[in-house]
Structure formats: structure tokens, C-alpha cells
C-alpha positions as CSV (number, residue, x, y, z in Angstrom):
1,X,-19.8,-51.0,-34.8
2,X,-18.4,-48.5,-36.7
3,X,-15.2,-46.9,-35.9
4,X,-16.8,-42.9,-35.3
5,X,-19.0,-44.7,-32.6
6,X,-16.4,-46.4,-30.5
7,X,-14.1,-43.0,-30.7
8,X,-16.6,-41.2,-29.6
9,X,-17.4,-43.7,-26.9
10,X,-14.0,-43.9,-25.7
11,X,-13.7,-39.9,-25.6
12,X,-17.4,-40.0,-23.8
13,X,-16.0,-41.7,-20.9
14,X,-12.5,-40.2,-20.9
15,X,-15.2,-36.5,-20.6
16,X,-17.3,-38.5,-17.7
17,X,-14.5,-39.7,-15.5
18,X,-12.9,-35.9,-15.3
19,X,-16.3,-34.6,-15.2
20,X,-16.6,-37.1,-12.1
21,X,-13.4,-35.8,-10.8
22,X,-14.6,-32.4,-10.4
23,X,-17.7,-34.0,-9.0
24,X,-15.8,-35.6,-6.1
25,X,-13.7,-32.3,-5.6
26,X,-16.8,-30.5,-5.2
27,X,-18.6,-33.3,-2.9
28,X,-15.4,-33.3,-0.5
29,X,-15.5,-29.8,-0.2
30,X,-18.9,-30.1,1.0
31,X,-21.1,-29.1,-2.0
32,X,-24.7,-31.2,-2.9
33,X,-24.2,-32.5,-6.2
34,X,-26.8,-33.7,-7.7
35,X,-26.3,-37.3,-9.5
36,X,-23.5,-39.1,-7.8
37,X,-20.9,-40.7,-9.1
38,X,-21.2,-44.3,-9.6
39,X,-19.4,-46.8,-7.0
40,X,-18.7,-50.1,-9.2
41,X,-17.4,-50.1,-12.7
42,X,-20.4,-51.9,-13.7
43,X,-22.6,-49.1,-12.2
44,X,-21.0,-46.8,-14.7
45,X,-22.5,-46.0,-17.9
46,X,-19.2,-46.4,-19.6
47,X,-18.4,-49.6,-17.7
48,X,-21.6,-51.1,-19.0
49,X,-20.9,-49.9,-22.4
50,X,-17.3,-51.1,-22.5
51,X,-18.9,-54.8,-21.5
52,X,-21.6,-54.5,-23.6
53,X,-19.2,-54.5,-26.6
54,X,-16.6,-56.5,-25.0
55,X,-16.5,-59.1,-28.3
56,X,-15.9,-56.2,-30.7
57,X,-13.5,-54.3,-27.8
58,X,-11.3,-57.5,-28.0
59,X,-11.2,-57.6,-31.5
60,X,-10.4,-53.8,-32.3
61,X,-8.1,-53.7,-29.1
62,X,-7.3,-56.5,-28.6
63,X,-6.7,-58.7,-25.2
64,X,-3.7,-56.9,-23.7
65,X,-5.0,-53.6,-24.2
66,X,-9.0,-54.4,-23.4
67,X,-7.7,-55.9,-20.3
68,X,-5.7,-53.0,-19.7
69,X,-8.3,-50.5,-20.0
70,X,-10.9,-52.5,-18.1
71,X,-8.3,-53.0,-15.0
72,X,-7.4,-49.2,-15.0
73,X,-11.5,-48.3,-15.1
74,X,-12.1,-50.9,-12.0
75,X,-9.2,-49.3,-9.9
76,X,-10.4,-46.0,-10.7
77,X,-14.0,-47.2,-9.6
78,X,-12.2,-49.2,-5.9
79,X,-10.4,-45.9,-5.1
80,X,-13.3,-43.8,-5.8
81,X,-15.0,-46.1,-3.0
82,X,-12.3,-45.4,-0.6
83,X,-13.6,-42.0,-0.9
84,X,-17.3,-42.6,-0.6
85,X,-16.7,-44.3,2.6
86,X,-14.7,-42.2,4.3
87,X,-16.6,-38.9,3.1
88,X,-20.7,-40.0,2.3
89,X,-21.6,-43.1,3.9
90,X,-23.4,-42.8,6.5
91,X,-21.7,-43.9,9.8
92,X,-22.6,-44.5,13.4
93,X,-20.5,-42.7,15.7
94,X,-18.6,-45.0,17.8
95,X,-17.1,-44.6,21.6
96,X,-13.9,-43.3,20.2
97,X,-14.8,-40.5,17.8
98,X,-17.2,-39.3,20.9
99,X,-13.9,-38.8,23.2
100,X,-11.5,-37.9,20.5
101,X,-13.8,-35.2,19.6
102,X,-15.1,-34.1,15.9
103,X,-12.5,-31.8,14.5
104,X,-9.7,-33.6,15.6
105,X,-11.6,-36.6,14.1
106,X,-12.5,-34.5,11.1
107,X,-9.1,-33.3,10.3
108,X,-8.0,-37.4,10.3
109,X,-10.7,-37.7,7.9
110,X,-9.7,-35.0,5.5
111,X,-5.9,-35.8,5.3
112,X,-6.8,-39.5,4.9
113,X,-9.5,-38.2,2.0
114,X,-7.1,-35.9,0.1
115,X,-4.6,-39.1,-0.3
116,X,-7.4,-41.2,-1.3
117,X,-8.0,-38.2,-3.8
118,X,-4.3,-37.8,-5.1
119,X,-4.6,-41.9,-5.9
120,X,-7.9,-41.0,-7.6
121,X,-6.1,-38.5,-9.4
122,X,-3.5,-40.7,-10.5
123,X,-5.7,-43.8,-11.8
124,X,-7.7,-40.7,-13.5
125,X,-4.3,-40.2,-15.8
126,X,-3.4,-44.1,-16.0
127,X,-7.3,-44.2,-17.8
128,X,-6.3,-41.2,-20.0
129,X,-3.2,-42.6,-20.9
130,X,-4.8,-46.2,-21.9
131,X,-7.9,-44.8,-23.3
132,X,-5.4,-42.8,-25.7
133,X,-3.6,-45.7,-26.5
134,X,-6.9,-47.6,-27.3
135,X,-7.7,-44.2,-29.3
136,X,-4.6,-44.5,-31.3
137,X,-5.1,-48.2,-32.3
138,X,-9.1,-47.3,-33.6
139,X,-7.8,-44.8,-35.3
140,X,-4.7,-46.9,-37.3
141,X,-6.7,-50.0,-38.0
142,X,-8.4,-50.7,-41.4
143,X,-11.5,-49.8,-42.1
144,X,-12.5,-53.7,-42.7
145,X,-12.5,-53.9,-39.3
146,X,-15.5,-52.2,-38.4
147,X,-19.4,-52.3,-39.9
């Protein structure tokens, strides 16, 4: 792989996952977006990319890091889920939510979903940060280390 390829991989994904950010923003504020975000990190074009080159990810990266940046991109993907649940799954309305009534209900829901959101937000930066350090290391290395 050659070393313009895997920057502009890395600064693909680092584009996708704000883009999905504002996505989410938009989707709790009760927008339709079309295309939504993916639930599993393996569900996630850049997820399935990263593995798909997970030999030559090691190599350039190495272990530490790869397993750094694949660790920050799952959490980022479980906390995003945290969201989906509470906001676009479809539930059943139980016995409880029927007495407590809907906007009391509702208001739970959307304080429990902006903390969900403000985690979201900060795996968003831990990915940044890593996929920057990953950016750094491409970009140092030798040529020889890429085709």
C-alpha cells in the first residue's frame, strides 16, 4: 500500500466519524437523516477497511498503536449504541412509562441521551488524537516501507 493511500484513508475516516457526529446531533434533535450511522465497528466502512489491511496496519503502526486506534474506533461505535437505543430503536411501551407519562419520560430520555452524546463526543477526540498520532508515524517512516 502506498503511503498517500493509507493517509488518505486515515483522514477519510477521521472526515466520516465527525460527519457522523453531526449526523447523530441532527437525528437527536429529531431530524430524518438519510443513511444511518453504522452500529458495530465492523459495520463501518472505515472499520472494515482498517481490518482489511490489518497486516500492513501492524507493520506501518505497529501493535501498540493499531491496537490503540482499533480500541478507540470500537468504543466510539459501543457508545454510539448507547445512543441508538435510547433514541431509534423501536420500543414497546411498558406499564411504567404509561403512568409516568411521556414528557416526564421524555425529558429522562433526553438528559440520559445528551450524556451518552458528551461521551460520544469525547471518544470522537480520543480517535482524533490517535488517528493523528498514527498520521504522524506514516508520515516519518521511510519510504521502503510501503509499495
Amino acid at each position: 500500500m502506498r503511503r498517500e493511500d493509507m493517509i488518505a484513508a486515515i483522514e477519510n475516516a477521521k472526515d466520516v466519524h465527525l460527519e457522523q457526529m453531526q449526523k447523530i446531533k441532527s437525528e437527536m434533535a429529531g431530524k430524518k437523516v438519510d443513511n444511518p450511522t453504522a452500529l458495530g465497528k465492523m459495520e463501518c466502512d472505515c472499520g472494515l477497511w482498517f481490518h482489511a489491511n490489518e497486516k500492513i496496519m501492524k507493520d506501518i503502526l505497529g501493535l501498540q498503536l493499531f491496537e490503540r486506534l482499533d480500541k478507540n474506533h470500537e468504543q466510539w461505535h459501543v457508545d454510539y449504541e448507547n445512543i441508538y437505543n435510547l433514541f431509534f430503536k423501536e420500543e414497546k411501551k411498558g406499564f411504567f412509562s404509561k403512568i409516568i407519562g411521556t414528557s416526564k419520560a421524555n425529558m429522562m430520555k433526553i438528559d440520559k441521551g445528551k450524556l451518552y452524546f458528551s461521551e460520544l463526543k469525547k471518544d470522537t477526540q480520543e480517535l482524533l488524537n490517535t488517528s493523528e498520532i498514527a498520521l504522524r508515524r506514516i508520515s516519518a517512516l521511510s519510504g521502503s516501507k510501503f509499495s
